[in-house]
N, C-alpha and C positions, 0 to 999 in steps of 0.2 A: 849563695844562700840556699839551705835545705832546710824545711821543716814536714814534718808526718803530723796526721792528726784522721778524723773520721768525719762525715758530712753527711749531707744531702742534696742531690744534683738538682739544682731550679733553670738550668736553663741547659741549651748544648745550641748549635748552629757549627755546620759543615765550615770548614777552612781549607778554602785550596780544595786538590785532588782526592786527598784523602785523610786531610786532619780534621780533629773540629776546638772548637773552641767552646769549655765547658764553665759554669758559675756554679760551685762547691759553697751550700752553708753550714758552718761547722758553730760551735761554739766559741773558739776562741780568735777564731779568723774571721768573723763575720761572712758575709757572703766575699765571696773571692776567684778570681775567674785564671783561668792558664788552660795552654796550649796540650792537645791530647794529641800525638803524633801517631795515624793511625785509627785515629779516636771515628772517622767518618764511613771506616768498611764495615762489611759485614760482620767480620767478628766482634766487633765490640759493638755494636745495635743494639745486642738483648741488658748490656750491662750498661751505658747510657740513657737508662729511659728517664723522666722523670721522677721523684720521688726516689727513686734509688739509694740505699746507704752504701757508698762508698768509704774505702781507706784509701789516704790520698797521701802521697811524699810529693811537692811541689820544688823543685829546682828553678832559680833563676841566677844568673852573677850580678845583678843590683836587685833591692827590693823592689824597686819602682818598674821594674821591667815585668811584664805578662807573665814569664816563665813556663816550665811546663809541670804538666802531671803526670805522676805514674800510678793508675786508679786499680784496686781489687776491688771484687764484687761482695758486697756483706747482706746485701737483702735487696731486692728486685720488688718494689710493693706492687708497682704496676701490671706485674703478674696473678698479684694478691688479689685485685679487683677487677680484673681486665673481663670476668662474668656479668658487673653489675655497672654500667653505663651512669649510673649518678652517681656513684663511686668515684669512678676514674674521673668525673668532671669535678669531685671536690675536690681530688688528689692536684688535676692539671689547674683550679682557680688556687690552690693554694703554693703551690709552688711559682705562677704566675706572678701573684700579688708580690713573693718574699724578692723574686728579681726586679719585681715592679717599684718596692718600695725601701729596700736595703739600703744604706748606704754602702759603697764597695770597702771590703775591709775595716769593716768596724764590726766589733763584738757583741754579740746580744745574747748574752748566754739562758736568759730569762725564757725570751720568747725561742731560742732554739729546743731548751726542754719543751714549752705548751705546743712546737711543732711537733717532735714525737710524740705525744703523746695523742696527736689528731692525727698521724700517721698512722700510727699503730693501730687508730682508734676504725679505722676505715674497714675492714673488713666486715665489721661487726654493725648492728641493727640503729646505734644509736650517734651514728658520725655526724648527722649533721645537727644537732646539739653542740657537741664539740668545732665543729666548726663554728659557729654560729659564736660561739667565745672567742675562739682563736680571732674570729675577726677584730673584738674588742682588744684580743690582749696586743695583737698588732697594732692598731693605733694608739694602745697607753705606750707602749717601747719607744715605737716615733714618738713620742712627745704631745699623743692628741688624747689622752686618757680621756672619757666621760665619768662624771659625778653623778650618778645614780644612787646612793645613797642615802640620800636625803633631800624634802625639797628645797630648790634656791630660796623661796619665797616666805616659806613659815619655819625651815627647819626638820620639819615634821618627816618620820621616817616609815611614817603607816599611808597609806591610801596613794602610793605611790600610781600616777598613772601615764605620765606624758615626759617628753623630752625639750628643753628650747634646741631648737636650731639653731640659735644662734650661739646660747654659751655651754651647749653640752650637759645641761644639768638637770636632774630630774624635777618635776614640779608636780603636787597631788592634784586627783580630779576637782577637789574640794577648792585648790585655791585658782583653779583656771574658768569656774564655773562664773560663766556671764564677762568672762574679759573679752575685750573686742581681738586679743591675739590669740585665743584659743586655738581660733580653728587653725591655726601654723603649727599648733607645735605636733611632733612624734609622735606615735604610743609606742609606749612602756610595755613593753610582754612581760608578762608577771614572772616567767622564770629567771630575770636579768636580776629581780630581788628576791628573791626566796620561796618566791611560790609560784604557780601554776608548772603545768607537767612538759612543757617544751614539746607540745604537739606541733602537726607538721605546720599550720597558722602562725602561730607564734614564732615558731624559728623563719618565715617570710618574716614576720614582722620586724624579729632583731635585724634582719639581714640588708631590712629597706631601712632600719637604724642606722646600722655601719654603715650602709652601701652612702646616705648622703654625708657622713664625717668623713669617711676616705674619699671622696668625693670634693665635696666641698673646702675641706681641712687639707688633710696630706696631699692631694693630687696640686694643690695650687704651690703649697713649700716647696713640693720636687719638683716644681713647673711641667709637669705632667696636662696634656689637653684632657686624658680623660681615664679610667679605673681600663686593665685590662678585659679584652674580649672570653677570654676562659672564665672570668667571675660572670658576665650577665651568662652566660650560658648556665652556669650552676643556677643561679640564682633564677632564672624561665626553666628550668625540670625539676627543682625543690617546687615554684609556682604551680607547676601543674600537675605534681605528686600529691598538693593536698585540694586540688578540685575533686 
């Protein structure tokens, strides 16, 4: 079996003396992993880094077998940011989480576009906004979308302010004022509905949003103990970016 397509490399690990074994997400192959013969020496270091856009032709003689890759270099992000240290820790929690949470070989062409688009988005002033989405649009893909929206409780799609932890859905200040479960639920950063400016508070706030749905939601479905170590590191230098 042969097929070509183009990706993003979310993970690599050394195989043997001198191969490695890499995890390619592409669009129409979901994340997908095979053998790089070579893949572990010096020459190919700078073309394996994380985030990386690869062209990839994967040979195997059955599907279900590992296979190998023969990988060209189309874009080196990790070069792109390797100046700004919060950077390279959104580029490494993001590619963390897509091996963290992929199913192998399923399609997600959804969220492969909002990955480039948070790839891309990394060199520039306003990534971790885009980030900070991307975490949402990754848990709608798995299956754990939040309802923000509108409140569970009245309907009402103004005075949005808080989240249940328990069913994802947004709830106004108005209708949580005086319930004895208030003080559980989330807040609501005003830019997840249309307003406020997705200052550097507020993207902490979306992030301690996602952080307990993927958390609490997705990490228990993929029996996962717990979110990767590349996310609380982004997630403690966005923290102390806006002290």
């Amino acid at each position: 079996m042969e097929w070509q397509d183009e990706g993003v490399l979310v993970a690599m690990r050394r195989h043997g003396e001198s191969a490695a074994i890499i995890e390619v997400f592409t669009a129409t192959r979901g994340r997908h992993a095979g053998l790089v013969p070579g893949g572990g020496g010096r020459r190919m270091a700078p073309v394996l880094q994380p985030g990386a856009q690869l062209a990839v032709t994967w040979r195997a003689r059955t599907e279900d077998h590992l296979g190998t890759y023969r990988v060209e270099p189309m874009q080196a992000r990790a070069a792109q940011v390797m100046h700004d240290a919060d950077a390279l820790a959104g580029l490494s929690a993001t590619t963390a989480l897509l091996s963290w949470a992929l199913p192998e070989r399923e399609a997600h062409p959804a969220l492969y576009a909002r990955t480039l688009e948070l790839l891309d988005a990394l060199p520039g002033p306003d990534w971790p906004l885009h980030y900070a989405l991307w975490e949402l649009a990754l848990l709608a893909d798995m299956g754990f979308g939040l309802d923000l929206e509108r409140c569970a409780l009245t309907g009402a799609t103004e005075g949005l302010a808080f989240v249940s932890p328990r069913s994802g859905r947004a709830v106004t200040a108005a209708a949580a004022a005086g319930q004895p479960w208030a003080a559980k639920l989330l807040p609501l950063p005003a830019f997840l509905h249309g307003d406020g400016d997705g200052s550097p508070g507020e993207i902490a706030r979306a992030l301690a949003l996602s952080g307990h749905f993927l958390e609490h939601w997705l990490a228990p479905a993929l029996e996962r103990r717990g979110l990767p170590e590349a996310r609380a590191r982004l997630v403690s230098r966005l923290g102390r970016a806006r002290v």
